[in-house]
N, CA and C atoms as an extended XYZ file, in Angstrom:
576
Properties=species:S:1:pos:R:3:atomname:S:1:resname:S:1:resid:I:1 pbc="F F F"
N       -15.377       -0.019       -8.067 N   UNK     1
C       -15.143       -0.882       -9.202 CA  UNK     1
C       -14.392       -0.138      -10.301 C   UNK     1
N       -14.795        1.382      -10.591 N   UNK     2
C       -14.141        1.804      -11.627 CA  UNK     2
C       -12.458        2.307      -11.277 C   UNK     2
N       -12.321        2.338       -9.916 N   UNK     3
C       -10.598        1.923       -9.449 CA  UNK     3
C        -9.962        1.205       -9.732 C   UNK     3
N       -10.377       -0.111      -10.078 N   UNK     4
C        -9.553       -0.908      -10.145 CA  UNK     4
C        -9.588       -1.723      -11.651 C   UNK     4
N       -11.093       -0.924      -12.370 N   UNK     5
C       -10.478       -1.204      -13.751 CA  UNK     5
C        -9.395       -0.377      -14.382 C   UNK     5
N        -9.667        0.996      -14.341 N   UNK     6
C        -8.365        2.198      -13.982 CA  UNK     6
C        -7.145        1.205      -13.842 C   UNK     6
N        -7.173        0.806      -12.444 N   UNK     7
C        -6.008        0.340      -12.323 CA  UNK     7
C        -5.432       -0.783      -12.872 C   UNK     7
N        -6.059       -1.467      -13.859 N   UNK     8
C        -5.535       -2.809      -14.178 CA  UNK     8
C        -5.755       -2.640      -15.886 C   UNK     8
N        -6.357       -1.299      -16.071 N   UNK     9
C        -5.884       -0.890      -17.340 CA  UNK     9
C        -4.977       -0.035      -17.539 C   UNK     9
N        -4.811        0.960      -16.717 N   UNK    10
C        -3.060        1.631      -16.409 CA  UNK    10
C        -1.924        0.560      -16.403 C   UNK    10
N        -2.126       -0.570      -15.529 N   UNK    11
C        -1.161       -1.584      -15.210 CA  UNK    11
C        -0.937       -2.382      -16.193 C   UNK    11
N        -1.806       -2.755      -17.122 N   UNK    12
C        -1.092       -3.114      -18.325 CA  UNK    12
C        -0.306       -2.740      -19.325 C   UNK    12
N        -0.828       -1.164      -19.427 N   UNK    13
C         0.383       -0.290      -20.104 CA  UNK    13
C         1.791       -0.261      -19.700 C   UNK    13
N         1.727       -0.053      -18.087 N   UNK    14
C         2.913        0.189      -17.046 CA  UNK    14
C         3.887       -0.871      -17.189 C   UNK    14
N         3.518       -2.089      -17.684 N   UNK    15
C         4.355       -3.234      -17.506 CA  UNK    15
C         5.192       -3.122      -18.472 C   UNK    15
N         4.799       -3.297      -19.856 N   UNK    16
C         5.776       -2.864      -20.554 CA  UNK    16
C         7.173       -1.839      -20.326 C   UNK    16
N         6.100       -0.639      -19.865 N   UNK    17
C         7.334        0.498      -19.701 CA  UNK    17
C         8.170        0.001      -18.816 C   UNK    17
N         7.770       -0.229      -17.615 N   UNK    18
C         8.769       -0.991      -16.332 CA  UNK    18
C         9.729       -1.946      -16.799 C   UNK    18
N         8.898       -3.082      -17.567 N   UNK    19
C        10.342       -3.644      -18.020 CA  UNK    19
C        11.188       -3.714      -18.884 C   UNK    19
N        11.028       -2.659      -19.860 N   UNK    20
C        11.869       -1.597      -20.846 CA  UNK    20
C        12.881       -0.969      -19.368 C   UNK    20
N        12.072       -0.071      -18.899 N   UNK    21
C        12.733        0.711      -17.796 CA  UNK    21
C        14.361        0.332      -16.733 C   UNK    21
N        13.373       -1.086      -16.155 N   UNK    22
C        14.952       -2.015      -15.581 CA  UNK    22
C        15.621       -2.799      -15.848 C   UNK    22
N        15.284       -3.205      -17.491 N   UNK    23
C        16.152       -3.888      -18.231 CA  UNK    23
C        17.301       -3.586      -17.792 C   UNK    23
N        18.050       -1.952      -18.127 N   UNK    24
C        18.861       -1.678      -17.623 CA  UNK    24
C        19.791       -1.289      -16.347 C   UNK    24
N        19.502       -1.511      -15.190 N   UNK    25
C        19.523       -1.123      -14.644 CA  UNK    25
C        20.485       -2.142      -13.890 C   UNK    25
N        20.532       -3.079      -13.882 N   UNK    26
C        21.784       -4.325      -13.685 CA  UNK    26
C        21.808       -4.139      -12.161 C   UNK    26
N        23.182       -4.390      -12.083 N   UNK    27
C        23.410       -4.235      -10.649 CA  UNK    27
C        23.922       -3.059      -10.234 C   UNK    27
N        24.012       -2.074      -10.782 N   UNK    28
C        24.359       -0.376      -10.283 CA  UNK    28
C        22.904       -0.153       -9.233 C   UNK    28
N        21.777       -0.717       -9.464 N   UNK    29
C        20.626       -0.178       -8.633 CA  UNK    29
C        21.042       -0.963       -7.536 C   UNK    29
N        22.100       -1.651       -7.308 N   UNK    30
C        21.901       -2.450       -5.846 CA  UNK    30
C        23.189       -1.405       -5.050 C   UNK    30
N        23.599       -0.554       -5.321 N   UNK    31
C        24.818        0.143       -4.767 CA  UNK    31
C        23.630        1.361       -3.726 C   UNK    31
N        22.724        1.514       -3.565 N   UNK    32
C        21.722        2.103       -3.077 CA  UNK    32
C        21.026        1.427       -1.638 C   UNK    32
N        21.053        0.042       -1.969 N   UNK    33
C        19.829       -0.943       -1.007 CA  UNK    33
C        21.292       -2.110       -0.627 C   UNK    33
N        20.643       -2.935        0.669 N   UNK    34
C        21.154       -4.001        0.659 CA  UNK    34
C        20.844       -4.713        0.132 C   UNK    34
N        21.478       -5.911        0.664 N   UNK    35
C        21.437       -7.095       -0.854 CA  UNK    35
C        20.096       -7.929       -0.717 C   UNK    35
N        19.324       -7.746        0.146 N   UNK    36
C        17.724       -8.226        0.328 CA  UNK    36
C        16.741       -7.275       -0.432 C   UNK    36
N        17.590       -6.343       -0.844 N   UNK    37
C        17.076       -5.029       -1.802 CA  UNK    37
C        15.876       -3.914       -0.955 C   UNK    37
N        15.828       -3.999        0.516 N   UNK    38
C        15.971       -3.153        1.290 CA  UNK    38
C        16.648       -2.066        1.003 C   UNK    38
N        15.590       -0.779        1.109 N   UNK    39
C        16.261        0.172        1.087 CA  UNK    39
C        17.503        0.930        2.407 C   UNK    39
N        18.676        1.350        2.067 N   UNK    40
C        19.608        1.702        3.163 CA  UNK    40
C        19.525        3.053        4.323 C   UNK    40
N        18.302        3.823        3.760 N   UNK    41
C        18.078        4.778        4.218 CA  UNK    41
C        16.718        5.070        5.269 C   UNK    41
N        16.512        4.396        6.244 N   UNK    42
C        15.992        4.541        7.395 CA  UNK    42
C        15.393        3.621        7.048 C   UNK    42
N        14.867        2.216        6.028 N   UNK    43
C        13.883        1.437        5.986 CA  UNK    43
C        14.535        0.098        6.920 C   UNK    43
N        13.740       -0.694        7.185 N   UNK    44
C        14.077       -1.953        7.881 CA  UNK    44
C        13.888       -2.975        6.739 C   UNK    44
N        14.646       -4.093        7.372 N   UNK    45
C        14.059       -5.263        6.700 CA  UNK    45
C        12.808       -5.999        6.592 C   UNK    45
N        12.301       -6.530        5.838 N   UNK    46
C        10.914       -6.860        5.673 CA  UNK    46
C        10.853       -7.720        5.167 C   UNK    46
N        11.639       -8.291        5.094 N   UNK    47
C        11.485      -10.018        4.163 CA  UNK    47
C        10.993      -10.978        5.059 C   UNK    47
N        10.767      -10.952        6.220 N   UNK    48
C        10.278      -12.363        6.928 CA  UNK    48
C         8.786      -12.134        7.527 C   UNK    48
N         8.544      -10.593        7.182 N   UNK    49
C         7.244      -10.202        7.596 CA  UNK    49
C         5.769      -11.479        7.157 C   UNK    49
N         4.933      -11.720        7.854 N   UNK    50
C         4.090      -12.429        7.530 CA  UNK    50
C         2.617      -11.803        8.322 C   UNK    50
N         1.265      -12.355        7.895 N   UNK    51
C         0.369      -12.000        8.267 CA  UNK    51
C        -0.005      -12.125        9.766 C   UNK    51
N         1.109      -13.428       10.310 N   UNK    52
C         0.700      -13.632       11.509 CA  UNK    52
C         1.402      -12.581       12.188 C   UNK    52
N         2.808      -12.103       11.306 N   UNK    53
C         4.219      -11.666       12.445 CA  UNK    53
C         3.980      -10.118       11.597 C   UNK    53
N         3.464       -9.706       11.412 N   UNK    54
C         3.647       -8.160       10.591 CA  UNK    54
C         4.713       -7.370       10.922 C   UNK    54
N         4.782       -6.359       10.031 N   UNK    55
C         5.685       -5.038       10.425 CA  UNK    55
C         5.195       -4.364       11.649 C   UNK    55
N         5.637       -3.617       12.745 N   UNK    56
C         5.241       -3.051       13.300 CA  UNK    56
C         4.552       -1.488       13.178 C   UNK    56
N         3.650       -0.797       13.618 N   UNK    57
C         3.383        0.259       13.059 CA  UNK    57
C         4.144        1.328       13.264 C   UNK    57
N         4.119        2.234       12.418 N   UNK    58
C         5.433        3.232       12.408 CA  UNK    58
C         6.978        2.838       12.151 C   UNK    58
N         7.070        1.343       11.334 N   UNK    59
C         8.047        0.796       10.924 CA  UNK    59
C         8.356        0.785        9.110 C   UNK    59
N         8.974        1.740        8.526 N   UNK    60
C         8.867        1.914        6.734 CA  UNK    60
C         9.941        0.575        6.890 C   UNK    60
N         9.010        0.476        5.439 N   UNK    61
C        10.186       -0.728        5.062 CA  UNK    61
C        10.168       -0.369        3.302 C   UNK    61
N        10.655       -1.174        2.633 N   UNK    62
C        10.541       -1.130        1.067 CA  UNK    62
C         9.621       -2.208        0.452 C   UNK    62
N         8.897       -1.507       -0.241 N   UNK    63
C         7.720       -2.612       -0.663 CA  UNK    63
C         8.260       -2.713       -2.205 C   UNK    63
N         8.621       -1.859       -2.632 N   UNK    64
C         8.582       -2.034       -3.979 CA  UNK    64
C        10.067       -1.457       -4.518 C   UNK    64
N        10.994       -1.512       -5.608 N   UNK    65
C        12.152       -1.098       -5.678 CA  UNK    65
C        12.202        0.551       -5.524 C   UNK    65
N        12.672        0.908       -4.870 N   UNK    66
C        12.575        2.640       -4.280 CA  UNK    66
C        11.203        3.173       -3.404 C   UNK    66
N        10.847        2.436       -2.880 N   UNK    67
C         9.074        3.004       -2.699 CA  UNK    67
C         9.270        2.058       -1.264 C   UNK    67
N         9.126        3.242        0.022 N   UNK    68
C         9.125        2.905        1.214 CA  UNK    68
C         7.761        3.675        1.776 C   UNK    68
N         7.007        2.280        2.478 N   UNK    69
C         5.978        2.464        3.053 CA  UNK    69
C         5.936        2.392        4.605 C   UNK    69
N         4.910        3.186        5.119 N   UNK    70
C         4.888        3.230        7.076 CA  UNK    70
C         3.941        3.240        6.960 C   UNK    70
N         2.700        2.636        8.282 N   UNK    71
C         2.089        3.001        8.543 CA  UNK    71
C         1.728        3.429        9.711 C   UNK    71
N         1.652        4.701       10.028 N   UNK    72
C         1.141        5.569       11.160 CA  UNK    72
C        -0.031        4.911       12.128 C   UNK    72
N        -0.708        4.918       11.453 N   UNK    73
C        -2.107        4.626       12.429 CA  UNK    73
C        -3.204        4.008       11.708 C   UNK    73
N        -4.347        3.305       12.120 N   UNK    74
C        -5.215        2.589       11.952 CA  UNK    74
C        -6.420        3.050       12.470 C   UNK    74
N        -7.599        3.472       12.423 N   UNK    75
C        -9.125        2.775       13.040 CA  UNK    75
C        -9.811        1.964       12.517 C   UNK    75
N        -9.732        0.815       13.282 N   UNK    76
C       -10.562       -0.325       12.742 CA  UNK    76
C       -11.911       -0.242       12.584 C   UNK    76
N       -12.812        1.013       13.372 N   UNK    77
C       -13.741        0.770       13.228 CA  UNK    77
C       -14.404        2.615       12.718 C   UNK    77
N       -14.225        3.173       11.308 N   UNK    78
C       -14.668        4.356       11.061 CA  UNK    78
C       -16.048        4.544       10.628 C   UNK    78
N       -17.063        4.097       11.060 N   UNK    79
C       -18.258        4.123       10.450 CA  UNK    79
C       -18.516        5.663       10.798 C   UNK    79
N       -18.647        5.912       11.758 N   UNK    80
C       -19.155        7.114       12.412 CA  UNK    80
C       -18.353        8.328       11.689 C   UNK    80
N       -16.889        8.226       11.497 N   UNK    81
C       -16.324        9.328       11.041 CA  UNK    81
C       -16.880        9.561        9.456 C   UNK    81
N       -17.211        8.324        8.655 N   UNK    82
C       -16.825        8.463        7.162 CA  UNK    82
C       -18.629        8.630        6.995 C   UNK    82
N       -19.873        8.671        8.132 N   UNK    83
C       -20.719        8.976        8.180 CA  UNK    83
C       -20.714       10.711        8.422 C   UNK    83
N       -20.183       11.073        9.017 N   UNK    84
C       -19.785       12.528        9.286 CA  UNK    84
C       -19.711       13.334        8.043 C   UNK    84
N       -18.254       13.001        7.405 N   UNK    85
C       -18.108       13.722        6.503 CA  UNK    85
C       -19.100       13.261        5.153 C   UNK    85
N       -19.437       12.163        4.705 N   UNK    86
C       -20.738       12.188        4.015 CA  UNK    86
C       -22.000       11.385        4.567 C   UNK    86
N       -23.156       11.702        4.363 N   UNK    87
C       -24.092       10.887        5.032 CA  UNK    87
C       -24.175        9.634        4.026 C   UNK    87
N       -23.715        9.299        2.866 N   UNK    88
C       -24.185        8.528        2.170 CA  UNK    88
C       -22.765        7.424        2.179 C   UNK    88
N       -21.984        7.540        2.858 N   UNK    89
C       -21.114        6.694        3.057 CA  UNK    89
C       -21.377        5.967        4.403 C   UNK    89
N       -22.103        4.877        3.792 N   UNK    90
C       -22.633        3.384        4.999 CA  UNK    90
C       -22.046        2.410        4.858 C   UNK    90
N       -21.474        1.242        5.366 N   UNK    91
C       -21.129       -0.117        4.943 CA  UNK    91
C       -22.527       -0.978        4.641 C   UNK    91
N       -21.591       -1.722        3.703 N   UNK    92
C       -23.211       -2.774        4.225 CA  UNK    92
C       -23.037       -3.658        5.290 C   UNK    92
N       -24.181       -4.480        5.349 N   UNK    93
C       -24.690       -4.670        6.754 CA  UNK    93
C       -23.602       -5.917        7.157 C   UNK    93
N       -22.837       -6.335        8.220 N   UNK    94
C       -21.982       -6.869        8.554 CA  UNK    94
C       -20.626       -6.905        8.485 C   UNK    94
N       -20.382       -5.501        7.992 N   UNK    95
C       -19.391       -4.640        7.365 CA  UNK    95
C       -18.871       -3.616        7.892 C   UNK    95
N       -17.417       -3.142        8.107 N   UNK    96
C       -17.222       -1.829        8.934 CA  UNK    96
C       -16.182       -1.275        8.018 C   UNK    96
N       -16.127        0.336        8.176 N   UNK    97
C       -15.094        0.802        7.253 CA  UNK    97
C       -13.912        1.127        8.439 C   UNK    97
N       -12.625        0.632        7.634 N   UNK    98
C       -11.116        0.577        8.500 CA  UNK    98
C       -10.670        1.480        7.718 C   UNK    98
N       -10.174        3.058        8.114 N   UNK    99
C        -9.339        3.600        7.898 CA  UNK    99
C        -7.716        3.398        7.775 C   UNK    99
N        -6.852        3.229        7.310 N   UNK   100
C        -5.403        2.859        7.770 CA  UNK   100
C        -4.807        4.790        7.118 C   UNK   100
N        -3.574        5.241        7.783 N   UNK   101
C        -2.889        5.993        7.866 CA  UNK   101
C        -1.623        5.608        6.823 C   UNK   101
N        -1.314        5.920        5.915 N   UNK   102
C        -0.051        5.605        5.626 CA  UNK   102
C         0.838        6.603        5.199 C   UNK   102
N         2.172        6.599        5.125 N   UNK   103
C         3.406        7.253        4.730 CA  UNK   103
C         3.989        6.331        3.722 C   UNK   103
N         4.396        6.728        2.004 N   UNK   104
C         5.066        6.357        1.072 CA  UNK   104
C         5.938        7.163        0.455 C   UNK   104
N         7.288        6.697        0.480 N   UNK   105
C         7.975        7.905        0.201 CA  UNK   105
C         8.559        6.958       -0.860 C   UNK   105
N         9.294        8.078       -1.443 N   UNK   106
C         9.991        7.874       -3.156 CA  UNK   106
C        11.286        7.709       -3.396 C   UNK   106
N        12.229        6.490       -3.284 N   UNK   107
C        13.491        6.726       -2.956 CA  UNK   107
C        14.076        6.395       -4.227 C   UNK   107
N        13.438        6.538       -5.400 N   UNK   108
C        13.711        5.594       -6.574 CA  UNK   108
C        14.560        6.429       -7.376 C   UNK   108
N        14.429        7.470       -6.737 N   UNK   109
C        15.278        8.826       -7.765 CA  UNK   109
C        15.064        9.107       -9.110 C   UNK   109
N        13.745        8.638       -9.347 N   UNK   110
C        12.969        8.956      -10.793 CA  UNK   110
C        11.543        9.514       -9.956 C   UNK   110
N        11.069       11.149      -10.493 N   UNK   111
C         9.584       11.034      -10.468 CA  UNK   111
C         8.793        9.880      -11.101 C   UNK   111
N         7.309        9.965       -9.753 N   UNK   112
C         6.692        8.691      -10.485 CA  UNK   112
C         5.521        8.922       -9.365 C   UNK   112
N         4.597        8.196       -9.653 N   UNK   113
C         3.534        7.885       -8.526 CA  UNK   113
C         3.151        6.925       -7.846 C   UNK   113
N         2.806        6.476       -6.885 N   UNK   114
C         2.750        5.576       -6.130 CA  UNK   114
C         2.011        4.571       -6.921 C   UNK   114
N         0.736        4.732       -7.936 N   UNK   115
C        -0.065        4.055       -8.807 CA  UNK   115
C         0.502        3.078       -9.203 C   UNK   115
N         1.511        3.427       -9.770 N   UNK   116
C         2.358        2.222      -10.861 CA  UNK   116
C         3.380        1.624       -9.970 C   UNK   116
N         3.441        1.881       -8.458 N   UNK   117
C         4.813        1.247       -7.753 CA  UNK   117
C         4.326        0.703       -7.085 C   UNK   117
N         3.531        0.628       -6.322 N   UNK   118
C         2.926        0.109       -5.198 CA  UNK   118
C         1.078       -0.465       -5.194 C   UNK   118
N         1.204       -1.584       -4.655 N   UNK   119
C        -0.475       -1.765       -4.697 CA  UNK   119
C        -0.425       -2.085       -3.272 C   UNK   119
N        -1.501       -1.714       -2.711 N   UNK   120
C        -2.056       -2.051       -1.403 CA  UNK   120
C        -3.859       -2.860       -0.956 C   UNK   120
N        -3.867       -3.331       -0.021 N   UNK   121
C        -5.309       -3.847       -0.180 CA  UNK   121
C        -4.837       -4.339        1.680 C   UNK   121
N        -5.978       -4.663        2.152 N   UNK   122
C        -6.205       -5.607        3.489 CA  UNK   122
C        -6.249       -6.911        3.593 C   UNK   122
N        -5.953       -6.921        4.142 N   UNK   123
C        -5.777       -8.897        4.280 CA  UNK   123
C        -6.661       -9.203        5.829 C   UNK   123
N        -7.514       -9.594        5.702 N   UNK   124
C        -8.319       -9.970        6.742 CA  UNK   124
C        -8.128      -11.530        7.104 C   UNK   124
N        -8.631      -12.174        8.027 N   UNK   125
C        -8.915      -13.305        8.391 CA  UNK   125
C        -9.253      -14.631        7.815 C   UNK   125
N       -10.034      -13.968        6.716 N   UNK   126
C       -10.443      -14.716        5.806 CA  UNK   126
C        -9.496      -15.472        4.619 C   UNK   126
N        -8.310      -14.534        4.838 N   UNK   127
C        -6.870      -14.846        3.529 CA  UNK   127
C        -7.315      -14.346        2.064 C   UNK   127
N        -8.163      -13.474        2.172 N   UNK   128
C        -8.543      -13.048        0.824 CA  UNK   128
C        -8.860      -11.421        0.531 C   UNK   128
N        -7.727      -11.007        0.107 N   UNK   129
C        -7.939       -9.545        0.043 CA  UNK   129
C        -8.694       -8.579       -0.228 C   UNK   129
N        -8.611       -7.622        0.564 N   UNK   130
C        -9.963       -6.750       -0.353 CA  UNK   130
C        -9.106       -5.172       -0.470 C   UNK   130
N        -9.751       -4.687       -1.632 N   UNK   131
C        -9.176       -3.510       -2.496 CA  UNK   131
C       -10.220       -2.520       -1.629 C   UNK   131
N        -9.219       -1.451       -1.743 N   UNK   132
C        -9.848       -0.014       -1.274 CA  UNK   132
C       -11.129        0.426       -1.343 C   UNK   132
N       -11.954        0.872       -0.699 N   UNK   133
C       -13.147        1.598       -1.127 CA  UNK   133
C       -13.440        3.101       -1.373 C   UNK   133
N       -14.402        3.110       -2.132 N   UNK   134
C       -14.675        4.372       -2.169 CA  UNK   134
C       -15.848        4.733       -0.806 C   UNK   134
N       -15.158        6.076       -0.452 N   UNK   135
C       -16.169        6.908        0.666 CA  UNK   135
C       -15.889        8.462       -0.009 C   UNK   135
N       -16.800        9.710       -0.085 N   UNK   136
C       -17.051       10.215        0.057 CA  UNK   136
C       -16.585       11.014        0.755 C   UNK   136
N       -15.570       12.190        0.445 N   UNK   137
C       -15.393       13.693        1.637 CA  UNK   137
C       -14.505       12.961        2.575 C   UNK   137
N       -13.642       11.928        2.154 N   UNK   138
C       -12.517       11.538        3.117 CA  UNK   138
C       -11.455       12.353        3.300 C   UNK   138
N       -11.036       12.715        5.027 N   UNK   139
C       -10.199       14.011        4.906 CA  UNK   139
C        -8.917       13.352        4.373 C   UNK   139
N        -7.969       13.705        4.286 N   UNK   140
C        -6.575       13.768        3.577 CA  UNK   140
C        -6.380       11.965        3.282 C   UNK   140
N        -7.243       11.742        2.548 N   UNK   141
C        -7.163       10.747        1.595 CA  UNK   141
C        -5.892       10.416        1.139 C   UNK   141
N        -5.347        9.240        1.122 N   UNK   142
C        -4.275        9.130        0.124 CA  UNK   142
C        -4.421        8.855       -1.284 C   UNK   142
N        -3.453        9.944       -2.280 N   UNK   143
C        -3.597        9.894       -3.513 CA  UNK   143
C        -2.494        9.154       -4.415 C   UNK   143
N        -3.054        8.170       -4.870 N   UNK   144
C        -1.877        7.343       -5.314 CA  UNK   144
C        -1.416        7.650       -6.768 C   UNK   144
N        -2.580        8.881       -6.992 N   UNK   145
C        -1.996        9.013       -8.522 CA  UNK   145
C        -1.021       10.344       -8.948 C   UNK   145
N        -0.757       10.707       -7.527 N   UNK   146
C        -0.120       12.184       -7.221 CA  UNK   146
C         1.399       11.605       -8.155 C   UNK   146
N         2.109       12.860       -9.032 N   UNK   147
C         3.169       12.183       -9.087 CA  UNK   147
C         4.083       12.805       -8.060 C   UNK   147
N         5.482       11.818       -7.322 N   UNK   148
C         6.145       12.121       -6.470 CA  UNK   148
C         7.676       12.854       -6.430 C   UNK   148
N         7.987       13.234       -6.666 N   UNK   149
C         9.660       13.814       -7.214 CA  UNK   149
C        10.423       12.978       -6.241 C   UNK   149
N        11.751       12.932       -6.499 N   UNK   150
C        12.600       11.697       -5.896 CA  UNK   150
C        12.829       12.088       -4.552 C   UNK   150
N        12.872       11.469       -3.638 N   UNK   151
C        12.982       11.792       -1.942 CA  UNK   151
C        11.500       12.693       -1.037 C   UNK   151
N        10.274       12.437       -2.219 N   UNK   152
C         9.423       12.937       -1.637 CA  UNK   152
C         8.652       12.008       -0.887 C   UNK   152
N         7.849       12.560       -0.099 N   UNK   153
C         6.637       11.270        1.107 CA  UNK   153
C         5.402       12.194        0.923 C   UNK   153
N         4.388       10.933        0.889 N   UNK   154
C         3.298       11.463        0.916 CA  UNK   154
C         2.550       11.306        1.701 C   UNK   154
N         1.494       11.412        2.349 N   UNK   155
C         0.761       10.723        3.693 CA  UNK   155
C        -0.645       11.104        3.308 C   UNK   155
N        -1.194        9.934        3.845 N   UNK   156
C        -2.566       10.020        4.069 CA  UNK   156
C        -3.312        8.578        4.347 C   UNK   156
N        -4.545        8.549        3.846 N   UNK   157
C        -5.783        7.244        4.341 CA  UNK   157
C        -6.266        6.759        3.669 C   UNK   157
N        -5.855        5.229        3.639 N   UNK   158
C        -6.528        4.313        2.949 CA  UNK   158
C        -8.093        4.103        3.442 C   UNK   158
N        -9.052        3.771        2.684 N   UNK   159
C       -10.253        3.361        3.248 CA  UNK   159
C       -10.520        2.035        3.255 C   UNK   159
N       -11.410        1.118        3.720 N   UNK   160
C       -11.171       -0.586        3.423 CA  UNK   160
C       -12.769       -1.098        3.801 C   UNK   160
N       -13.573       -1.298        3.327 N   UNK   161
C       -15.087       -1.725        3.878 CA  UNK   161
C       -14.374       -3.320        4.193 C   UNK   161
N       -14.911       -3.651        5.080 N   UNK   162
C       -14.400       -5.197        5.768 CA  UNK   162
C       -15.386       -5.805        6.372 C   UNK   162
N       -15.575       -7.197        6.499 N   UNK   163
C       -16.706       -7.695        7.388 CA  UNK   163
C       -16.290       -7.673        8.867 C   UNK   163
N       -17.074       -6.817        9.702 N   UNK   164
C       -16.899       -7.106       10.647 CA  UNK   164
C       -16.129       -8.297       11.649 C   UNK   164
N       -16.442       -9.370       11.421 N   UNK   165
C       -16.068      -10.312       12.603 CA  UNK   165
C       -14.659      -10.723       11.622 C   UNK   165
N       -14.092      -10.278       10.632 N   UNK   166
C       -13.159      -10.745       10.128 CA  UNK   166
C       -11.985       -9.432       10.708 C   UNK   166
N       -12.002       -8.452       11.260 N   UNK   167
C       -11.560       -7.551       11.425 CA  UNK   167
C       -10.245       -7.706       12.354 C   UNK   167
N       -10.060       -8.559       13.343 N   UNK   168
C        -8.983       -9.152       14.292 CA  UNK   168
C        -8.283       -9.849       13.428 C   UNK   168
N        -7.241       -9.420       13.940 N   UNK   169
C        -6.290      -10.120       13.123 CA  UNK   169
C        -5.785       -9.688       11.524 C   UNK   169
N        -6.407       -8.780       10.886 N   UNK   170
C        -6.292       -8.172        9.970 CA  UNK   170
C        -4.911       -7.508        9.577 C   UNK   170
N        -4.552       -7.136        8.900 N   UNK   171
C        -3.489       -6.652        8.199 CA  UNK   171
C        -3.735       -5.975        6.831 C   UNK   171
N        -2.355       -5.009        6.598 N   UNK   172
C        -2.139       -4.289        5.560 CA  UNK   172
C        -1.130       -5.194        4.495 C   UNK   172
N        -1.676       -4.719        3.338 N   UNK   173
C        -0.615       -6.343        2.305 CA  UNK   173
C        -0.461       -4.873        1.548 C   UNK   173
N         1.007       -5.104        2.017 N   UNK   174
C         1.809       -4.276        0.425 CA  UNK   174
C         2.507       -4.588       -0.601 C   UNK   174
N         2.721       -4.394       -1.826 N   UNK   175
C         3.274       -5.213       -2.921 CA  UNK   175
C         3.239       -4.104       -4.342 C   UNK   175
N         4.691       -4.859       -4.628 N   UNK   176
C         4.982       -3.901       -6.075 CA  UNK   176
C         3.517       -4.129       -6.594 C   UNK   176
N         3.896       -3.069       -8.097 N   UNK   177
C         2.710       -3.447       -8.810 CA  UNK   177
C         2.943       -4.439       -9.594 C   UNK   177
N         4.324       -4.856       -9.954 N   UNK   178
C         4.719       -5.947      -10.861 CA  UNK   178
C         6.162       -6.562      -10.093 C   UNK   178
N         5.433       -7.720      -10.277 N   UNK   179
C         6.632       -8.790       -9.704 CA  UNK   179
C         6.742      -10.088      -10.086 C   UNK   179
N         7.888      -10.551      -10.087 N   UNK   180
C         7.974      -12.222      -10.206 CA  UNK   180
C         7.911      -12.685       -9.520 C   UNK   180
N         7.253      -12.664       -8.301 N   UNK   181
C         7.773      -13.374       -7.042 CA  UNK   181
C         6.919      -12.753       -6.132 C   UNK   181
N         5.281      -12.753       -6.442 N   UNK   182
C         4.288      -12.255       -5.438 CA  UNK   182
C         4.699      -13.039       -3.626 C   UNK   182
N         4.897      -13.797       -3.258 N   UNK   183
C         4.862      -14.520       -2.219 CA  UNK   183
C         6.075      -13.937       -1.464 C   UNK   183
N         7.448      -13.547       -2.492 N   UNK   184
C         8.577      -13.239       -1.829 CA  UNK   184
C         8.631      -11.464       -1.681 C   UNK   184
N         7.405      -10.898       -2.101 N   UNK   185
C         7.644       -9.532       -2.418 CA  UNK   185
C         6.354       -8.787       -1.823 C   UNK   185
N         5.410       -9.896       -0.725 N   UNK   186
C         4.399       -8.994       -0.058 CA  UNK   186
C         5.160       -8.370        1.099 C   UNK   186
N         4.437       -7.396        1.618 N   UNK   187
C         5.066       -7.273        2.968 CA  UNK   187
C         3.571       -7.063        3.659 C   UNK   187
N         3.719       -7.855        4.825 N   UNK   188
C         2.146       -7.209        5.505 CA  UNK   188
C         2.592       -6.213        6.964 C   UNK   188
N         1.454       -5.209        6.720 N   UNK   189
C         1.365       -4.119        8.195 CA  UNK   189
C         0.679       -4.092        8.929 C   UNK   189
N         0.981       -4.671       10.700 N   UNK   190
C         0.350       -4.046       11.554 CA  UNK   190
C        -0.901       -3.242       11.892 C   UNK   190
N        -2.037       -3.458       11.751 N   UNK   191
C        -2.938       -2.165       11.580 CA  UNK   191
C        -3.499       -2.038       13.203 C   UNK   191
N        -3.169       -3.071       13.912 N   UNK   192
C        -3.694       -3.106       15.473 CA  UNK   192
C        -2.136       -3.333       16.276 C   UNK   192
């Protein structure tokens, strides 16, 4: 819980700056991306991605203006591992923790951190997202508040407590942190 007040009290500051930031930025930022605003440098297109049709895994695309995401790998079902490294990391009961793997790299050519560019969460079965969890002694965690220098990637693991029987069919929902156009600017990932 205290993540995502963090994050939605960072994100109110951020908005301002952001759109101070690309006020200017016109159309010189499109000499970089194609005109779907896809990035040109190893990302794919991702505009028709949907929950049913996802990205494939190990496919980056651009989620956010300069900010290309992959995801590597998935376990849908980490109870046992995130029991390992702490004993006090349990789901509750009808609940399993999904690890996802990801790669975000920085093509924006401004340092910055993934925090303010990118939001991520799961999209289960249900059509209703759920935000990251906290576990305990997770190995190479992804840190979204790392800042990134321009052309850097970062990698690591999302955590996700999920209800069990909602788990098929599931997906990764990626999305700027600010947009006009939530519907035209998710992209969902593959996690199976």
């Amino acid at each position: 819980m205290s993540r995502n007040w963090v994050r939605n009290s960072l994100g109110a500051a951020v908005i301002v700056f952001a759109v101070v930031a690309t006020m200017g930025e016109g159309s010189s930022s499109k000499s970089s991306s194609g005109s779907n605003g896809t990035a040109a440098s190893g990302s794919s297109e991702a505009a028709t991605s949907t929950a049913a049709s996802p990205i494939p895994i190990g496919t980056a695309v651009t989620v956010a203006k300069g900010w290309d995401v992959k995801v590597n790998s998935a376990q849908l079902n980490a109870d046992a591992e995130l029991k390992a490294a702490n004993m006090f990391n349990t789901p509750d009961p009808g609940s399993q923790f999904v690890t996802i793997n990801v790669s975000v790299t920085n093509n924006s050519g401004k340092p910055a951190s993934p925090f303010i560019n990118v939001k991520f969460s799961i999209l289960p079965t249900s059509g209703v997202a759920i935000d990251d969890s906290f576990a305990a002694g997770v190995a190479n965690e992804f840190s979204s508040t790392a800042q990134m220098q321009p052309g850097a990637t970062a990698t690591g693991v999302l955590v996700y407590e999920v209800p069990t029987a909602q788990i098929a069919g599931a997906v990764l929902l990626g999305e700027p942190v600010m947009t006009l156009d939530t519907a035209k600017d998710q992209r969902f990932f593959a996690i199976q």
